[in-house]
N, C-alpha and C positions, 0 to 999 in steps of 0.2 A: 625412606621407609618403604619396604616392602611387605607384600602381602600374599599369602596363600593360596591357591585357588586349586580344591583338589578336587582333579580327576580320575573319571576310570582307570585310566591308562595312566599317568603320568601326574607328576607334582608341577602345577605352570607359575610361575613369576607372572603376577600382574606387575605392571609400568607403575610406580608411585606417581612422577608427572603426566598431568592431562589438562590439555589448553583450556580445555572448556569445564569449567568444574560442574556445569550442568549435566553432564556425559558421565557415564559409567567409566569405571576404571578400564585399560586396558590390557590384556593380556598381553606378552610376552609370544607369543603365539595362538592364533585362532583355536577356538573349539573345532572338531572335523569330525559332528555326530550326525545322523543322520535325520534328524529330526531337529524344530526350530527350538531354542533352549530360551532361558532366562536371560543367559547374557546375550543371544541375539535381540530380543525384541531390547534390553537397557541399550543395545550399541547401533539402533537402525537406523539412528541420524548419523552416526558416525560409519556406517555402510554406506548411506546415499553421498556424505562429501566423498568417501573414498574412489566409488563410482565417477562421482562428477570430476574431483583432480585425474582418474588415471583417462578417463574421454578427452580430460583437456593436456596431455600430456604433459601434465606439469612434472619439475624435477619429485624422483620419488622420495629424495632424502630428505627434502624440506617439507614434506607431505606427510613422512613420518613423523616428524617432530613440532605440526602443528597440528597435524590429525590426531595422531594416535598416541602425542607426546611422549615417543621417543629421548633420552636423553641426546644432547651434543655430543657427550662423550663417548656414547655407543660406538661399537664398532659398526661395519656397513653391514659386516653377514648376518649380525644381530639384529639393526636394522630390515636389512631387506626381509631376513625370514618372518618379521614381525609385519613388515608392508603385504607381503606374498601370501602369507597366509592369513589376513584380515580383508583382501581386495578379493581373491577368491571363495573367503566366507560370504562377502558381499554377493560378489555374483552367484552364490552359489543359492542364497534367499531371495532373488530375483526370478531365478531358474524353478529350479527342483522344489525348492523350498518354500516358494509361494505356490507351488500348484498343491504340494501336501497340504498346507495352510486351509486354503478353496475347498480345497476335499473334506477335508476335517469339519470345517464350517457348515459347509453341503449337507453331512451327512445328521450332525448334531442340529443345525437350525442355529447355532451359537456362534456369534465370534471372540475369537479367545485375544483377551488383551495382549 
């Protein structure tokens, strides 16, 4: 079973499997908005393993398909552009995205779940 998830830009395939049924669905390819969305904060645990597998160089194909539950049957290019751009959304809410975050916060006196 597949599911919709529509964007600005683009119609994304969310993954129907996902190891951890406590985890948000996952996309087929990361969001790349400039600001932290809803499906970041549902996916920050599944940012921090992705962080943690790629420091410990683990293989990425097996990362994909208990991270981000990837199918077996996937191809790799499928695969990787789904690893490659969920590990650089990661870094990229570590970066840029936590300091918007602080700012946001800073400014309003709020923190936003």
């Amino acid at each position: 079973m597949l599911f919709i998830w529509q964007s600005t830009v683009e119609e994304i395939l969310v993954m129907s499997v996902q190891s951890d049924p406590n985890c948000a669905k996952i996309l087929s390819c990361a969001l790349n908005e400039s600001v932290i969305t809803d499906y970041d904060r549902a996916n920050f645990l599944t940012y921090a393993r992705l962080l943690d597998a790629a420091d410990e160089n683990t293989d990425w194909r097996e990362n994909a398909r208990t991270i981000l539950g990837c199918d077996k049957a996937a191809d790799d290019e499928t695969m990787r552009r789904c690893w490659d751009s969920h590990l650089a959304r990661a870094r990229w809410i570590i970066g840029d995205g936590l300091a918007l975050m602080v700012g946001a916060e800073s400014e309003t006196g709020e923190i936003s779940p």
